[in-house]
ChimeraX commands (.cxc) that place a marker at each C-alpha (Angstrom):
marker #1 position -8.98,104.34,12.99 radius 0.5
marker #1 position -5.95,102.80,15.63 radius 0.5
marker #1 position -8.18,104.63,18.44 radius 0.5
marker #1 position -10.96,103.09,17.96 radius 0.5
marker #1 position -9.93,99.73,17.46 radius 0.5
marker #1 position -7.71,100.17,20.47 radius 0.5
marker #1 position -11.15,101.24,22.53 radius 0.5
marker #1 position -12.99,98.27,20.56 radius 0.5
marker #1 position -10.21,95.98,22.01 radius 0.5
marker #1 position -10.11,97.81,25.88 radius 0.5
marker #1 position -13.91,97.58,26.19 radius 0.5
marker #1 position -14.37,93.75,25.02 radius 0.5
marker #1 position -11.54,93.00,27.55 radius 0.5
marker #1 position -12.83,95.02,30.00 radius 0.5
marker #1 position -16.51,93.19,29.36 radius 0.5
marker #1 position -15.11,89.82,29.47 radius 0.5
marker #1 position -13.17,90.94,32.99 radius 0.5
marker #1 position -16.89,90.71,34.20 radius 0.5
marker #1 position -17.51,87.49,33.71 radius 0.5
marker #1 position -14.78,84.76,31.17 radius 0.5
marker #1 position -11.76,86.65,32.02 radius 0.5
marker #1 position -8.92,86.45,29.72 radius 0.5
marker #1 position -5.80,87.02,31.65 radius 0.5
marker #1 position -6.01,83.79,33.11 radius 0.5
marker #1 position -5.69,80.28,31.94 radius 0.5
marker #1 position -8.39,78.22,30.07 radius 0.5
marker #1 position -9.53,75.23,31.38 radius 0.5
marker #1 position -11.72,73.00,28.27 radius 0.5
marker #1 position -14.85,72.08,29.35 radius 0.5
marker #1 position -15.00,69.82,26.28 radius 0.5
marker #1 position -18.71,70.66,24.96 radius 0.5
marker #1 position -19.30,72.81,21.66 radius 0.5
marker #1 position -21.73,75.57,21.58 radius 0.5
marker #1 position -22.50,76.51,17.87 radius 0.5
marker #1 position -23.36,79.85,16.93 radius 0.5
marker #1 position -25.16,80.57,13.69 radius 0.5
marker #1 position -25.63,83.41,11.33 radius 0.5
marker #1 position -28.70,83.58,9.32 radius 0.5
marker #1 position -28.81,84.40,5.50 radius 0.5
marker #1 position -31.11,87.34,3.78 radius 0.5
marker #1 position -31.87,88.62,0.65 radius 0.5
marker #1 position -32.39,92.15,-0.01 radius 0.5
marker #1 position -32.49,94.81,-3.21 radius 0.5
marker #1 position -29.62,97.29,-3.56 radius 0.5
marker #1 position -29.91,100.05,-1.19 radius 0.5
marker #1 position -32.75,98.45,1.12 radius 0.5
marker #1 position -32.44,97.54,4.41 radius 0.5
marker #1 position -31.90,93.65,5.39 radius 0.5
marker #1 position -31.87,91.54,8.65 radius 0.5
marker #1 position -29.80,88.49,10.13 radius 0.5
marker #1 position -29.96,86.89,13.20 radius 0.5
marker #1 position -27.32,85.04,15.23 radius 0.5
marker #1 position -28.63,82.01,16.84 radius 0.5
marker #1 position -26.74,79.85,19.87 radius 0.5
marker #1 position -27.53,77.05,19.75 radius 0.5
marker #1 position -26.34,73.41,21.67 radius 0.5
marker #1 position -25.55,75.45,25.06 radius 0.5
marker #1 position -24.03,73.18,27.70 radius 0.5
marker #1 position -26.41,73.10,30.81 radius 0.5
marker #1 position -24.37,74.95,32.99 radius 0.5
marker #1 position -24.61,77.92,30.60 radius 0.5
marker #1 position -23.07,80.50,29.01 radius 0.5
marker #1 position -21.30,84.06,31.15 radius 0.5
marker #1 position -19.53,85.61,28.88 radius 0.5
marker #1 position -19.57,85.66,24.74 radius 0.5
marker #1 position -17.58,87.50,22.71 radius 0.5
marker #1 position -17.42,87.69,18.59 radius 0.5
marker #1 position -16.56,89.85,16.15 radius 0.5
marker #1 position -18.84,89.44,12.54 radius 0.5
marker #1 position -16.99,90.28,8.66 radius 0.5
marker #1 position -18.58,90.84,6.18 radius 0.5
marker #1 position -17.45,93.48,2.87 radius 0.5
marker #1 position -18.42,96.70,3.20 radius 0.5
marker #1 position -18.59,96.78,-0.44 radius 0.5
marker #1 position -21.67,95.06,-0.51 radius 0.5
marker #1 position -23.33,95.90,3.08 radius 0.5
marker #1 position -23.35,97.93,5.71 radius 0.5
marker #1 position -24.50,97.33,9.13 radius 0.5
marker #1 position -26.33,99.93,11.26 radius 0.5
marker #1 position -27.53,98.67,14.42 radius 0.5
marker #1 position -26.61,95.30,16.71 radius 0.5
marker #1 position -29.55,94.52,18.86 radius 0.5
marker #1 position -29.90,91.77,21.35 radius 0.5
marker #1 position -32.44,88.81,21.39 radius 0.5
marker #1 position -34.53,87.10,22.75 radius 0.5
marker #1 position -31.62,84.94,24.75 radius 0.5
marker #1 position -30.45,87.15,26.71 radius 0.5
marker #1 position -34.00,88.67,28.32 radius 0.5
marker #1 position -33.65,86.46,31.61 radius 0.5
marker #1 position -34.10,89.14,34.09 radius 0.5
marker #1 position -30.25,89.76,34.24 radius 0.5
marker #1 position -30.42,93.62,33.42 radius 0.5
marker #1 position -31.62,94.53,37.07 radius 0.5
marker #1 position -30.51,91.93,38.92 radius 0.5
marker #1 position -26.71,92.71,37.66 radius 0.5
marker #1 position -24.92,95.65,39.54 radius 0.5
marker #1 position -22.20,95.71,37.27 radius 0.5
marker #1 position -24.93,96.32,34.17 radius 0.5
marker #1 position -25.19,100.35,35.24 radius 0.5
marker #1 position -21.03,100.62,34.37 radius 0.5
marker #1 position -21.18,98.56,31.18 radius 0.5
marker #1 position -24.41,97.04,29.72 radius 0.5
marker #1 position -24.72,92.91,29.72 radius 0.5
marker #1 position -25.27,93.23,26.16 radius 0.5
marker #1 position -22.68,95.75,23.90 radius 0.5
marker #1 position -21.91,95.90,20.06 radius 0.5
marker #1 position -19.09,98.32,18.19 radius 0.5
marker #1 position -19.87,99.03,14.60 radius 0.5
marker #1 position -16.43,99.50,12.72 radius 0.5
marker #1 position -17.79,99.69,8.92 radius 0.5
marker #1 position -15.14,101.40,7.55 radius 0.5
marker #1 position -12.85,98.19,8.01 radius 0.5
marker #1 position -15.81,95.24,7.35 radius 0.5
marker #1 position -16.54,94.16,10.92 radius 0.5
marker #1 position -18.56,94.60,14.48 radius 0.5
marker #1 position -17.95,93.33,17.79 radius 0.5
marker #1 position -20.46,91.60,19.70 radius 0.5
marker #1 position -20.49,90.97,23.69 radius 0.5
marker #1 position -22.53,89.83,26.36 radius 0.5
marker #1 position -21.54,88.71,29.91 radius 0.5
marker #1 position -22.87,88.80,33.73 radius 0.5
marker #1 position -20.72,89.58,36.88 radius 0.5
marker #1 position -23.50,87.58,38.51 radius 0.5
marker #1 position -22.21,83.42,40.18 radius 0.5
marker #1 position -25.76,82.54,39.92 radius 0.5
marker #1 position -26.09,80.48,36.62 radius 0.5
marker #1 position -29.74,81.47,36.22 radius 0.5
marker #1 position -28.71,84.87,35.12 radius 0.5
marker #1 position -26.45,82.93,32.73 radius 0.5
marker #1 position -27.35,82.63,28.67 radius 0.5
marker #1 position -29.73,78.73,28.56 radius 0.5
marker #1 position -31.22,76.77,26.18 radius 0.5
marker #1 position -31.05,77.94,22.36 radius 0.5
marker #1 position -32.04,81.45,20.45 radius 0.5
marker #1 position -31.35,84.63,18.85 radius 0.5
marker #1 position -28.24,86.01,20.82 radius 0.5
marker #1 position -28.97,89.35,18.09 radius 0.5
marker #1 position -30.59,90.52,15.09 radius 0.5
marker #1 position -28.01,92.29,12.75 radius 0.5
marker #1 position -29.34,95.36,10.93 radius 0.5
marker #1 position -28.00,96.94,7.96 radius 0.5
marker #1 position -28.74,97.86,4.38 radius 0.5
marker #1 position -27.57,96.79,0.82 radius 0.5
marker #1 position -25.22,99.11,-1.03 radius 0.5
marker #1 position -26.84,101.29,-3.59 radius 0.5
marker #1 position -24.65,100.08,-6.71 radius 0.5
marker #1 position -24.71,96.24,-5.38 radius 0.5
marker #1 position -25.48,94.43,-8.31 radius 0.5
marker #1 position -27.77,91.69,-8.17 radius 0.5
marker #1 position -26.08,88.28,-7.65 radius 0.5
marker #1 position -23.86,90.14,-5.26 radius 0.5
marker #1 position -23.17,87.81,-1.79 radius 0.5
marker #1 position -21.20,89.08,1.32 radius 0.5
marker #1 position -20.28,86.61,3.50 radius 0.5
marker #1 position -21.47,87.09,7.90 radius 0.5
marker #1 position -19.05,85.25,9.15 radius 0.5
marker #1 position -18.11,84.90,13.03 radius 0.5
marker #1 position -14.68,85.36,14.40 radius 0.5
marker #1 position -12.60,86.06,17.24 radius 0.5
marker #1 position -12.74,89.58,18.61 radius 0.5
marker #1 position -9.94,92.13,17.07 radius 0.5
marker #1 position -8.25,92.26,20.31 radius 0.5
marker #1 position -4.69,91.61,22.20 radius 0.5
marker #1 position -5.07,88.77,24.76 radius 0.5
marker #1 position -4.22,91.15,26.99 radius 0.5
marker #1 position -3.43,94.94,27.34 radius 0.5
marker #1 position 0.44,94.10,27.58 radius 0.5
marker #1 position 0.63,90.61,25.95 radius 0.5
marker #1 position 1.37,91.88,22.25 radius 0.5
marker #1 position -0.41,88.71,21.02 radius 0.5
marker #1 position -3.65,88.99,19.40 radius 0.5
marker #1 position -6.44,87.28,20.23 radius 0.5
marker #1 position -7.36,83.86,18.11 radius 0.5
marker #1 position -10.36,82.43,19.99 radius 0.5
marker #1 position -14.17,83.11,20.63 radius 0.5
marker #1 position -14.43,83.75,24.04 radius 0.5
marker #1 position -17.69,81.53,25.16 radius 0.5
marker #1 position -17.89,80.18,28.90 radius 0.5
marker #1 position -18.10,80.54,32.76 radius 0.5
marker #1 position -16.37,80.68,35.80 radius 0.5
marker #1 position -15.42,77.80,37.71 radius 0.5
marker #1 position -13.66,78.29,41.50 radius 0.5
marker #1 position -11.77,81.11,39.79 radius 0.5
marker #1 position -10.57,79.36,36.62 radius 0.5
marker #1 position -12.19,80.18,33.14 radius 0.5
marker #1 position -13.88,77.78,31.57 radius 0.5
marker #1 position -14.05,77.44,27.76 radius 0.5
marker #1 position -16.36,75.90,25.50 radius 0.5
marker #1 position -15.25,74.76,21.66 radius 0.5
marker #1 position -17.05,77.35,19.34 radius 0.5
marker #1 position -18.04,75.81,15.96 radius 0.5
marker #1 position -19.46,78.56,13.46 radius 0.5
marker #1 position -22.05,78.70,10.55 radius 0.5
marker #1 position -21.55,81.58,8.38 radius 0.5
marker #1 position -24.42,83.45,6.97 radius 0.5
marker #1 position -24.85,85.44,3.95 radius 0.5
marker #1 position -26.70,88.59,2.36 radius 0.5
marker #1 position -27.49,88.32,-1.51 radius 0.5
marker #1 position -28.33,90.87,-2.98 radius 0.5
marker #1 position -31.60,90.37,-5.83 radius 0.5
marker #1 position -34.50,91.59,-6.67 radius 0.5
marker #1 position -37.88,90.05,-7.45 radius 0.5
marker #1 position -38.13,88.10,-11.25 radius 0.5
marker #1 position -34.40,87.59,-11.62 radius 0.5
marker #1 position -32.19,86.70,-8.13 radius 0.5
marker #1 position -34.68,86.14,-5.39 radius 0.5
marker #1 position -37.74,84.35,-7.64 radius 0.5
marker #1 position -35.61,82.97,-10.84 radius 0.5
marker #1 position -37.83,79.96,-11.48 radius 0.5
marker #1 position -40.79,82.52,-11.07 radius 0.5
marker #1 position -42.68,80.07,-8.68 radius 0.5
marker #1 position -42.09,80.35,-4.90 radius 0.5
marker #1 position -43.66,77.69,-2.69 radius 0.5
marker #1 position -43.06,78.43,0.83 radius 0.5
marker #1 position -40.73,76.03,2.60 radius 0.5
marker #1 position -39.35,74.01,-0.45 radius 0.5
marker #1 position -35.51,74.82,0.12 radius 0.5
marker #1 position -34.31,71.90,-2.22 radius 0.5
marker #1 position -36.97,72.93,-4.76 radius 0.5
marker #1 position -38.39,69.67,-5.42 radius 0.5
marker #1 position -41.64,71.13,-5.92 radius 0.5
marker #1 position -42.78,69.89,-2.45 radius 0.5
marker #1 position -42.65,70.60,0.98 radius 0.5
marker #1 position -41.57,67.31,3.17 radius 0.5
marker #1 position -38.95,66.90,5.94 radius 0.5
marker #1 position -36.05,66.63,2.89 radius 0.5
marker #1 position -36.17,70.38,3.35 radius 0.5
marker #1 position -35.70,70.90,6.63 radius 0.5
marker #1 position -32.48,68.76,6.62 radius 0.5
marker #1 position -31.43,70.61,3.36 radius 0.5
marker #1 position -31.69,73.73,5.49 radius 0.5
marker #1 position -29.53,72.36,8.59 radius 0.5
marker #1 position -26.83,70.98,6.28 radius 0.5
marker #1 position -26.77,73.99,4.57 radius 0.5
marker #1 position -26.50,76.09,7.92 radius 0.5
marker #1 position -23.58,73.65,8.52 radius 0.5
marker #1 position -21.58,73.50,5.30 radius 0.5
marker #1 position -22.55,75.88,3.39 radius 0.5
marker #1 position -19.69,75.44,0.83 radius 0.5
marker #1 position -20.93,71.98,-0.32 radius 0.5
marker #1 position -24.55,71.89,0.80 radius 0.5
marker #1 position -25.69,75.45,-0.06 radius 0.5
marker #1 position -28.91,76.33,-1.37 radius 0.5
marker #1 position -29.78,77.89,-4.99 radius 0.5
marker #1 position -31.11,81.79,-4.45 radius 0.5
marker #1 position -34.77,80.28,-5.57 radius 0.5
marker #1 position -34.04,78.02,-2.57 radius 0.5
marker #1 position -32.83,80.55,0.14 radius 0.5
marker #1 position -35.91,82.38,-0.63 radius 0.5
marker #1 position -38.53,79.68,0.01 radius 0.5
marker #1 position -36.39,78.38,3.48 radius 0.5
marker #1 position -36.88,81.66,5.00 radius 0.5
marker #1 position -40.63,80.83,6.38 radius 0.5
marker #1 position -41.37,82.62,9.67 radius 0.5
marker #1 position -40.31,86.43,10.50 radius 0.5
marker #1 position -38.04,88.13,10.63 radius 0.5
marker #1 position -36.08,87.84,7.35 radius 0.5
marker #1 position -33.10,85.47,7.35 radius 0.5
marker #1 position -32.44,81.91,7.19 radius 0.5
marker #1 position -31.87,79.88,10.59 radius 0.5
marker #1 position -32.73,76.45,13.00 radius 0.5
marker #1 position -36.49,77.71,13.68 radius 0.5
marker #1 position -37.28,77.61,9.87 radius 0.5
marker #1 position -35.95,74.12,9.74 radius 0.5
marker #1 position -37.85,73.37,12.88 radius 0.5
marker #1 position -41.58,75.40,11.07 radius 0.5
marker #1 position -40.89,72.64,8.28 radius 0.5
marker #1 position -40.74,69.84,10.65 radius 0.5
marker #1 position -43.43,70.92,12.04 radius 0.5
marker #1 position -45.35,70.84,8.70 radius 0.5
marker #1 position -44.41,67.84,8.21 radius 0.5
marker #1 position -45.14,66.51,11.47 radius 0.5
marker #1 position -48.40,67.62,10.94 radius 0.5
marker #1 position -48.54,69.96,14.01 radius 0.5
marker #1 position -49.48,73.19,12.08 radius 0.5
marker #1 position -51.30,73.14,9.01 radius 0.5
marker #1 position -49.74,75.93,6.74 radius 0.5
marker #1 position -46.08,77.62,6.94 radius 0.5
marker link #1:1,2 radius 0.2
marker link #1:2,3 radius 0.2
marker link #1:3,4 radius 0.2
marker link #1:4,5 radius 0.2
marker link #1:5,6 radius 0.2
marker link #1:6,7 radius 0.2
marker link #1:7,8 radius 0.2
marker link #1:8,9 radius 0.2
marker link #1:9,10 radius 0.2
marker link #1:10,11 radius 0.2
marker link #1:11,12 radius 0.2
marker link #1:12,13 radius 0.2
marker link #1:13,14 radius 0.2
marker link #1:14,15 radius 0.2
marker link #1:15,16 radius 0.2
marker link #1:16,17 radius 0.2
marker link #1:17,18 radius 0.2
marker link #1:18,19 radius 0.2
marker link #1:19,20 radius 0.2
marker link #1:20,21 radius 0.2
marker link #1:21,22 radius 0.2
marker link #1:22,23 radius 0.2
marker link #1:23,24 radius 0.2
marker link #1:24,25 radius 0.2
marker link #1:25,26 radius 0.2
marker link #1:26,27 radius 0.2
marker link #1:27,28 radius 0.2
marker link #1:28,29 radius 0.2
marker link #1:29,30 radius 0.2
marker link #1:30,31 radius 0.2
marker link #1:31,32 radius 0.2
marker link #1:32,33 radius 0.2
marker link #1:33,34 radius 0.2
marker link #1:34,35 radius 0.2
marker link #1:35,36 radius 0.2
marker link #1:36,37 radius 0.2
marker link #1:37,38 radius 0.2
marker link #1:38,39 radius 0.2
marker link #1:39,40 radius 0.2
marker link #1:40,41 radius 0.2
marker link #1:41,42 radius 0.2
marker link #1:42,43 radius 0.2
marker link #1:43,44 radius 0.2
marker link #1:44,45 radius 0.2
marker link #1:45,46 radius 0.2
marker link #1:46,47 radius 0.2
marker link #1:47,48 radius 0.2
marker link #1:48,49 radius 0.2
marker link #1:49,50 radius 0.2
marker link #1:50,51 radius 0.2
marker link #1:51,52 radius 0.2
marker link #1:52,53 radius 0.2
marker link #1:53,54 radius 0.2
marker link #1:54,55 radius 0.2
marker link #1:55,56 radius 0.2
marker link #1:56,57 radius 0.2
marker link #1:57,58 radius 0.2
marker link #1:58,59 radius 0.2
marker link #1:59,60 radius 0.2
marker link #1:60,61 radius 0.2
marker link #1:61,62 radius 0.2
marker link #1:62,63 radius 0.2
marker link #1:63,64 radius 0.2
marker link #1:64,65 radius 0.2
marker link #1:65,66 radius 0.2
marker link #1:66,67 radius 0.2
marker link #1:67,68 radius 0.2
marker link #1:68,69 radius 0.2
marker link #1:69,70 radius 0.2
marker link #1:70,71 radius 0.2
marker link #1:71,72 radius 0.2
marker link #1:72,73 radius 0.2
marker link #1:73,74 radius 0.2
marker link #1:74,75 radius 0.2
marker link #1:75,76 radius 0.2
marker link #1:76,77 radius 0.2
marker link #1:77,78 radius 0.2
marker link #1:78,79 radius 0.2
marker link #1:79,80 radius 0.2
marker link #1:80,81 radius 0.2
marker link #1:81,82 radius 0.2
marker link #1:82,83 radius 0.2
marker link #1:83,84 radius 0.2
marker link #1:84,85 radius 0.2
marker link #1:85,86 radius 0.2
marker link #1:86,87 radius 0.2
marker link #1:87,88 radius 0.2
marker link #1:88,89 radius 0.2
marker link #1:89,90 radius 0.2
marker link #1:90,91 radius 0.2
marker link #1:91,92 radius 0.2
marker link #1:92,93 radius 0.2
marker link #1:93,94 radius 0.2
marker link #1:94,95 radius 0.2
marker link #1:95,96 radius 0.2
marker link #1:96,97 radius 0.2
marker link #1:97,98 radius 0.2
marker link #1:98,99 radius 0.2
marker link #1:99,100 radius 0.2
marker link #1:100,101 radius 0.2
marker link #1:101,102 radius 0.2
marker link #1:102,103 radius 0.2
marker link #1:103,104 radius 0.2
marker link #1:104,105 radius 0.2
marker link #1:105,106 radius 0.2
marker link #1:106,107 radius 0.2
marker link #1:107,108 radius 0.2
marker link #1:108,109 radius 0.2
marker link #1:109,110 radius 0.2
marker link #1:110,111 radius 0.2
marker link #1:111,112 radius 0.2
marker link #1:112,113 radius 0.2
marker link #1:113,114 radius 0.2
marker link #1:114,115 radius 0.2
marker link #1:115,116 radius 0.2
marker link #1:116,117 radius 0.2
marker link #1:117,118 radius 0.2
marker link #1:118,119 radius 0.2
marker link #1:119,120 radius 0.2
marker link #1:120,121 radius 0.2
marker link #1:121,122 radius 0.2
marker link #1:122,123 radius 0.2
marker link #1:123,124 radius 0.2
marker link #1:124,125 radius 0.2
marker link #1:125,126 radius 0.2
marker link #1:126,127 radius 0.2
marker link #1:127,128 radius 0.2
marker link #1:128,129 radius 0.2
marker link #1:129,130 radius 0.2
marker link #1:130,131 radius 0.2
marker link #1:131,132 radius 0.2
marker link #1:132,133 radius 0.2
marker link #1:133,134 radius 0.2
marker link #1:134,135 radius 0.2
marker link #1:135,136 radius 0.2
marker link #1:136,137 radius 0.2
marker link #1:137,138 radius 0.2
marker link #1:138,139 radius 0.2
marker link #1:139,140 radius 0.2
marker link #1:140,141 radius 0.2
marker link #1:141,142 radius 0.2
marker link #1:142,143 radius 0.2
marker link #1:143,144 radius 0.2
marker link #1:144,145 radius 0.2
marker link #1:145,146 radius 0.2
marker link #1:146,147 radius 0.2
marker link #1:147,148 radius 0.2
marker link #1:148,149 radius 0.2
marker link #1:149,150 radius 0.2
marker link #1:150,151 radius 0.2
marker link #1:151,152 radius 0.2
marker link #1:152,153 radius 0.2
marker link #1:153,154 radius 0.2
marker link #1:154,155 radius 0.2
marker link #1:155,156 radius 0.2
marker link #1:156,157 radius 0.2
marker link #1:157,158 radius 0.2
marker link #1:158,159 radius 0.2
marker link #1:159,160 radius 0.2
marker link #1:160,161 radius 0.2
marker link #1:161,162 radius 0.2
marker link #1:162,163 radius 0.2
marker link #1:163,164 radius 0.2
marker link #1:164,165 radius 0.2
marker link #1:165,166 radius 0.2
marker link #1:166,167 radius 0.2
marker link #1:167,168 radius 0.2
marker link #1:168,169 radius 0.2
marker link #1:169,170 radius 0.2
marker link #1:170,171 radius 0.2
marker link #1:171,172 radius 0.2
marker link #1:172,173 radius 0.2
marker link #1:173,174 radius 0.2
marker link #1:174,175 radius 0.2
marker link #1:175,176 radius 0.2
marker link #1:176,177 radius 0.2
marker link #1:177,178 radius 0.2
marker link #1:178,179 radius 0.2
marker link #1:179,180 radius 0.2
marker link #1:180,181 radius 0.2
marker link #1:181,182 radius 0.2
marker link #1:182,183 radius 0.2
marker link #1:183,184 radius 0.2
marker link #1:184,185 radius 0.2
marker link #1:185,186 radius 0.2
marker link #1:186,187 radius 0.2
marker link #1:187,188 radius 0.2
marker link #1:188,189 radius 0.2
marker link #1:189,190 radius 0.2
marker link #1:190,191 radius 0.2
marker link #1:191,192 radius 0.2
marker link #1:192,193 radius 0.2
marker link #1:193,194 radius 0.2
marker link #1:194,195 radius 0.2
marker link #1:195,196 radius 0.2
marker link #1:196,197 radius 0.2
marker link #1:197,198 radius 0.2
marker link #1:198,199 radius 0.2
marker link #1:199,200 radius 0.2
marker link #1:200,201 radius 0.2
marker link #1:201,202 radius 0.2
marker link #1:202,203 radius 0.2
marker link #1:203,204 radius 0.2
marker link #1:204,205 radius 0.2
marker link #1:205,206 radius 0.2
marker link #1:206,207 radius 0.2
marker link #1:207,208 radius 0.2
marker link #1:208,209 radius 0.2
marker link #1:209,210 radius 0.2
marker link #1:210,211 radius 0.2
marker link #1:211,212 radius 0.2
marker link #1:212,213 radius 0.2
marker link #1:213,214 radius 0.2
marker link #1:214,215 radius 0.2
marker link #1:215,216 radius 0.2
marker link #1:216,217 radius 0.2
marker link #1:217,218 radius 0.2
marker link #1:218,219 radius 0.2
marker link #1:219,220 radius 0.2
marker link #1:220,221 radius 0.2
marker link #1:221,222 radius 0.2
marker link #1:222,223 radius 0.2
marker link #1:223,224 radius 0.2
marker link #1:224,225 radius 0.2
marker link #1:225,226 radius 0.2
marker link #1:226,227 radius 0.2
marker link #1:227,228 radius 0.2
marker link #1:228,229 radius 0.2
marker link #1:229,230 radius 0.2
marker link #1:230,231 radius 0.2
marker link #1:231,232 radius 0.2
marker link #1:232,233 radius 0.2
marker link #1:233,234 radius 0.2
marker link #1:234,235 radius 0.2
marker link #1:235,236 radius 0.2
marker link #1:236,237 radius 0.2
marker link #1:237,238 radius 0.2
marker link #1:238,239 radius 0.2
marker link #1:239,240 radius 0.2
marker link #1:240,241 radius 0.2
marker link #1:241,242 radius 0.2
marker link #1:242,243 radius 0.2
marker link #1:243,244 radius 0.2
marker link #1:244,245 radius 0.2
marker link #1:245,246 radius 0.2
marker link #1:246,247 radius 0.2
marker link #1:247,248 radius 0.2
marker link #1:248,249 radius 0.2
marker link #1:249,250 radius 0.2
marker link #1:250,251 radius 0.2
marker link #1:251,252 radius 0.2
marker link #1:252,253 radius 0.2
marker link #1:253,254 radius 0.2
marker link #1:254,255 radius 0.2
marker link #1:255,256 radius 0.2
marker link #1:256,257 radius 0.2
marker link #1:257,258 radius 0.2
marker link #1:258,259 radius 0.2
marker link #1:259,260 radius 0.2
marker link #1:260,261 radius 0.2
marker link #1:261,262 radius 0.2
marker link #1:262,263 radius 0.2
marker link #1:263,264 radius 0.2
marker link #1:264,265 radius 0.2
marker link #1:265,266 radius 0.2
marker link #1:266,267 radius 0.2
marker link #1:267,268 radius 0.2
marker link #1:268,269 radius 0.2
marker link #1:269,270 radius 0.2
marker link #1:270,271 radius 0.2
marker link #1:271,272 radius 0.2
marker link #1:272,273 radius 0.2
marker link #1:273,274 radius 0.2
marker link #1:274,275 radius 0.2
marker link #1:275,276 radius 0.2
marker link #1:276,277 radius 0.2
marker link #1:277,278 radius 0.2
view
């Protein structure tokens, strides 16, 4: 188990060394990018899906990102990290340093409750750089067998498992998120929205009222703007704006499965009256 976290720790650095590296000092570029992990509801034993959104990015962009996602592996497992839509801007083959390390890289570690996440670009030209807002990855897994319903675990974003550096003997306590600027790294503030898996099944945890109208997230019987901003407070604080299961279940309103900004934005759109059904 030491091995691999000690190879989990070498290749993030060595990723990073691409692009944000760490061995030198941080300069704050004083914007916040946010980066947010959907929720999802699943049965014991099936398979679920969350997505991690950025969202916010500064205009000069993102090079390098690096995370590491908890959750207990009591509850969940995760299988497979894939990247997003965010990152397809061409930078694959137009990066020379992709063929030695991909742009994109995750570690599974589910023995210990956590995965590593990474993307970066050796590349100065900031079109090849993360822009805009979307899913940096979908997170795959799959509901324990003897979860019982009512079960949560928690995907929550942290800093990557790592020492600062190979000889520093001080572990890492940061998301690494920024660019390079005439040498120096560049750091943005990193605030997080933790997601969360529940585990249910249909009648009891996922439909307990036993009506499910699509897009009422503060189940108010009707879909209006109200729930949109219910959603985006509850992506922000969960802890004191959360949503009831029943509610969680009719937010989640355009594929794939999982709770994030674009639902919030489907509803607005609703509302709006831009589309005509969810």
């Amino acid at each position: 188990m030491k091995t691999k976290k000690i190879v989990i720790g070498t290749m993030a650095a060595a990723m990073l060394s691409l692009s944000v590296c760490s061995l030198i000092p941080a300069v704050a570029a004083g914007e916040t990018v946010q980066i947010i992990a959907g929720s999802a509801t699943a049965k014991a034993g099936e398979a679920f899906e969350v997505e991690v959104t950025l969202a916010d990015i500064p205009e000069t962009g993102i090079r390098g990102c690096s995370f590491s996602i908890e959750y207990d592996n009591s509850v969940i497992s995760i299988e497979e990290i894939t990247e997003g839509p965010l990152t397809e801007n061409g930078v694959g083959s137009a990066d020379p340093s992709a063929s030695m390390l991909p742009n994109f890289n995750s570690f599974l570690e589910n023995d210990e409750g956590f995965a590593s996440v990474m993307w970066s670009t050796s590349l100065d030209d900031s079109k090849y750089w993360l822009k805009g807002e979307g899913v940096l990855c979908t997170v795959k897994g799959k509901v324990a067998s003897n979860a019982k319903d009512g079960a949560k675990s928690e995907i929550k974003i942290v800093p990557v498992k790592r020492m600062t550096n190979t000889s520093s003997g001080v572990s890492n306590e940061s998301i690494d998120c920024g660019y390079l600027k005439n040498g120096e790294k560049v750091s943005y503030d990193v605030k997080v929205v933790t997601g969360t898996v529940t585990v249910g099944t249909s009648g009891s945890i996922q439909n307990p009222s036993g009506v499910t109208l699509k897009g009422d997230a503060n189940c108010d019987g009707v879909v209006s703007i109200a729930d949109s901003t219910s959603i985006l407070q509850a992506m922000g604080n969960k802890d004191e704006f959360g949503l009831t299961p029943q509610g969680e279940l009719n937010a989640d309103v355009i594929e794939p499965a999982g709770i994030t900004a674009a639902d919030a934005v489907q509803i607005q759109l609703l509302d709006a009256k831009v589309i005509d059904k969810l």
